[in-house]
C-alpha positions in Angstrom: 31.9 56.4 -82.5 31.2 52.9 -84.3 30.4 54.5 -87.9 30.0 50.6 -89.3 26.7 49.1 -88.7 25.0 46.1 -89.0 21.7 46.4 -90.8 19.1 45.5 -88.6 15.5 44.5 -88.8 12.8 47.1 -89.6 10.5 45.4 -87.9 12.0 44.7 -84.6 14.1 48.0 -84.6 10.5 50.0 -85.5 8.2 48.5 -83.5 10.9 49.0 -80.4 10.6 52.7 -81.4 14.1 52.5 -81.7 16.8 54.0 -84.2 17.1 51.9 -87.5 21.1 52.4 -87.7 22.5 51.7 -84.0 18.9 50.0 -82.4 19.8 51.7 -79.1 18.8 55.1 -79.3 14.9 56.4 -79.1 13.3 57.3 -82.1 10.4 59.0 -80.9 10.0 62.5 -78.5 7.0 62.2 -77.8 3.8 60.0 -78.6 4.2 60.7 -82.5 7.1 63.5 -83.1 10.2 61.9 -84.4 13.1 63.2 -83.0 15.6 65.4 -84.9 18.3 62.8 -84.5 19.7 59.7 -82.8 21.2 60.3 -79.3 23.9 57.2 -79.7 24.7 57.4 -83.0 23.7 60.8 -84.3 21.7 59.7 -87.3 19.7 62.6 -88.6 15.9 61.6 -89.2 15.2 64.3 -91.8 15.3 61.4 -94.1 11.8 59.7 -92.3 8.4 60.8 -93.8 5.7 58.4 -93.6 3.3 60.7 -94.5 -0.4 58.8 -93.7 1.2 55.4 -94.1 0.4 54.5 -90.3 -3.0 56.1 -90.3 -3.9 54.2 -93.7 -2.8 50.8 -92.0 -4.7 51.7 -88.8 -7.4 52.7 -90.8 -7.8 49.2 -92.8 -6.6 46.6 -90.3 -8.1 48.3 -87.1 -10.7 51.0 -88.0 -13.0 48.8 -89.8 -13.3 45.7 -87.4 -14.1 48.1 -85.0 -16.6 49.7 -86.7 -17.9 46.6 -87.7 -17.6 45.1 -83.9 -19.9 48.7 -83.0 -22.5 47.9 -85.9 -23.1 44.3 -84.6 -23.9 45.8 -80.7 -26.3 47.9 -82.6 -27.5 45.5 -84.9 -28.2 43.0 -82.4 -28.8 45.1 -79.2 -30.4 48.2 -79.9 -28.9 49.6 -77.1 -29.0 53.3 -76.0 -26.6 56.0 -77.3 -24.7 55.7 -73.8 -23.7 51.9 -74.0 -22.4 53.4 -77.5 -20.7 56.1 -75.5 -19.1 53.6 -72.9 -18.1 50.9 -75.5 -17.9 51.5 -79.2 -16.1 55.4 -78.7 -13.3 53.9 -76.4 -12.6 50.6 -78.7 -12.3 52.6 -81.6 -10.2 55.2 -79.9 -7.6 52.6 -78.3 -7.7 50.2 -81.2 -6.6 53.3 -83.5 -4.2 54.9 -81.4 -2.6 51.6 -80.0 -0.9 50.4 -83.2 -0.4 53.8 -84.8 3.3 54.6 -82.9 4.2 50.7 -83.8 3.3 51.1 -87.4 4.4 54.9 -87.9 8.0 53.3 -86.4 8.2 50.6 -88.5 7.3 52.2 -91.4 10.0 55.2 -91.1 12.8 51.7 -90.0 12.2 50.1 -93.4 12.0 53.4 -95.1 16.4 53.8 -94.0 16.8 49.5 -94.6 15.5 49.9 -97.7 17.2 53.1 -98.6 13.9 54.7 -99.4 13.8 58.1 -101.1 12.2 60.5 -103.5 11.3 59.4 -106.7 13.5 61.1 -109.9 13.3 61.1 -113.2 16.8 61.0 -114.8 17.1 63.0 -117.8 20.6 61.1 -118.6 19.3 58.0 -119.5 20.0 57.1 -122.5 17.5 53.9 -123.9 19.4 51.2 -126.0 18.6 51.3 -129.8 16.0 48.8 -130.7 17.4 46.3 -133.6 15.1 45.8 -136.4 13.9 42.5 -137.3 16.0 42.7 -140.4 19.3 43.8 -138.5 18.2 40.9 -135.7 18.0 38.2 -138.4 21.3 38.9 -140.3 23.2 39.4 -137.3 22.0 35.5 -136.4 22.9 34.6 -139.9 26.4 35.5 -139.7 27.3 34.4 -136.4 25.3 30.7 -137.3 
């Protein structure tokens, strides 16, 4: 097994569906469920968690034009409830749904190239000693 990879682009990796370390295997089982692991390389995905990153996405770059695209019919129509029923309901559902895999693989791609984790706090640091002015100013007076 090949354990030095090449990284490679979230993008194109993600929105293949494909794993972010070798590109070959599948990332998904399923519409949405992320697999427990690679089936080439054996990378676990425990690490993925895009949480409602995809559905946030969908929600601003899809949801709204589509909403907006169902206001106008209605605005400019008046049509009955069913033309609503036959138009608006299925472009909202497909222009949600569509793009949410994409993003939602995308998203968990650049969360390993980017070597993405939990935020911490670390209690070792130690922040550097401020000078004082006076300190600053004879320091530059003996060196000049």
């Amino acid at each position: 097994m090949n354990t030095d990879w090449p990284p490679l682009p979230p993008v194109e990796t993600g929105l293949r569906g494909r794993c972010p370390r070798c590109g070959q295997g599948h990332l998904f089982q399923g519409f949405l469920t992320l697999k427990s692991r690679c089936e080439v390389c054996g990378l676990d995905y425990s690490f993925a968690d895009p949480a409602d990153g995809p559905a946030f996405f969908v929600i601003c770059f899809t949801s709204i034009p589509a909403v907006a695209v169902a206001c106008y019919i209605e605005v400019a129509y008046s049509p009955a409830w069913w033309v609503h029923a036959l138009t608006s309901i299925p472009l909202i559902l497909l222009a949600c749904l569509v793009p949410l895999r994409l993003l939602k693989g995308w998203l968990v791609n650049s969360q390993y190239f980017f070597k993405a984790g939990e935020g911490k706090i670390d209690r070792d640091y130690v922040r550097p000693k401020r000078q004082s002015a006076a300190s600053e100013s004879a320091t530059a007076s003996k060196s000049g």
